[in-house]
C-alpha positions in Angstrom: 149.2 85.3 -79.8 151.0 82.1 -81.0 154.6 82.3 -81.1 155.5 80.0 -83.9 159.5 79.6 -84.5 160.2 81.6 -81.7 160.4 81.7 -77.8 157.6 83.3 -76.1 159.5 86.3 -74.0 157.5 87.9 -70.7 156.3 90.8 -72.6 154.6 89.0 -75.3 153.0 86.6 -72.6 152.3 89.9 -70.4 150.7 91.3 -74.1 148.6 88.6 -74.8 147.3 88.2 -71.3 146.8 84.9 -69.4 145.4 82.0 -71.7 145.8 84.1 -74.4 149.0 82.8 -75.8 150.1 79.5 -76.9 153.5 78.1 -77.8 154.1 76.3 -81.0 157.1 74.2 -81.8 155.8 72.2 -84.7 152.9 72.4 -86.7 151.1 69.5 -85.0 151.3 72.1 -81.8 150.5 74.8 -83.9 147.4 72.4 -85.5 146.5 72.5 -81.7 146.9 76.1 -81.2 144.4 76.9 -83.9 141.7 74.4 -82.6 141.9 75.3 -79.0 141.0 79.1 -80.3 138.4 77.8 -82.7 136.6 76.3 -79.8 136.8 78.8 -77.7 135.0 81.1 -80.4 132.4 78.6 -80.8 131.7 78.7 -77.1 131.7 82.4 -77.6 129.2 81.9 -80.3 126.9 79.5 -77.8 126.6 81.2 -75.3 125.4 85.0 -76.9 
Protein backbone atom coordinates (compact mmCIF):
# COMPACT_ATOMS: atom_id res chain seq x y z
CA UNK A 1 0.00 0.00 0.00
CA UNK A 2 1.47 3.47 -0.69
CA UNK A 3 -0.25 6.29 0.72
CA UNK A 4 0.40 9.00 -1.75
CA UNK A 5 -1.18 12.55 -0.65
CA UNK A 6 -2.20 11.32 2.50
CA UNK A 7 -0.94 10.23 6.04
CA UNK A 8 -0.54 6.72 6.66
CA UNK A 9 -3.08 6.10 9.78
CA UNK A 10 -2.49 2.65 12.10
CA UNK A 11 -5.03 0.73 10.40
CA UNK A 12 -3.83 1.12 7.01
CA UNK A 13 -0.15 0.25 8.26
CA UNK A 14 -1.91 -2.62 10.48
CA UNK A 15 -3.68 -3.58 6.73
CA UNK A 16 -0.75 -3.69 4.82
CA UNK A 17 1.30 -5.51 7.28
CA UNK A 18 4.97 -4.74 8.25
CA UNK A 19 7.19 -3.67 5.11
CA UNK A 20 4.33 -3.68 3.24
CA UNK A 21 3.52 -0.05 3.15
CA UNK A 22 5.46 2.86 2.10
CA UNK A 23 4.94 6.63 2.54
CA UNK A 24 5.00 8.97 -0.39
CA UNK A 25 5.31 12.67 -0.18
CA UNK A 26 6.49 13.53 -3.55
CA UNK A 27 6.79 11.71 -6.61
CA UNK A 28 10.62 11.25 -6.30
CA UNK A 29 9.46 9.09 -2.99
CA UNK A 30 6.77 7.63 -4.78
CA UNK A 31 9.55 6.89 -7.88
CA UNK A 32 11.17 5.05 -4.89
CA UNK A 33 8.17 3.29 -3.68
CA UNK A 34 7.57 1.64 -6.98
CA UNK A 35 11.17 0.46 -7.40
CA UNK A 36 11.65 -0.92 -3.98
CA UNK A 37 8.35 -3.26 -4.89
CA UNK A 38 9.73 -3.96 -8.40
CA UNK A 39 12.76 -5.43 -6.80
CA UNK A 40 11.25 -7.20 -4.39
CA UNK A 41 9.21 -9.08 -7.25
CA UNK A 42 12.17 -9.74 -9.08
CA UNK A 43 13.67 -11.45 -6.12
CA UNK A 44 10.39 -13.23 -5.87
CA UNK A 45 10.92 -14.19 -9.50
CA UNK A 46 14.78 -15.56 -8.60
CA UNK A 47 14.34 -17.35 -6.25
CA UNK A 48 11.09 -19.80 -7.60
Amino acid sequence: MIGFGTTMNNVMKECAGDGHWFQADDTSQLEDAFEQIAKSLAELRVSK
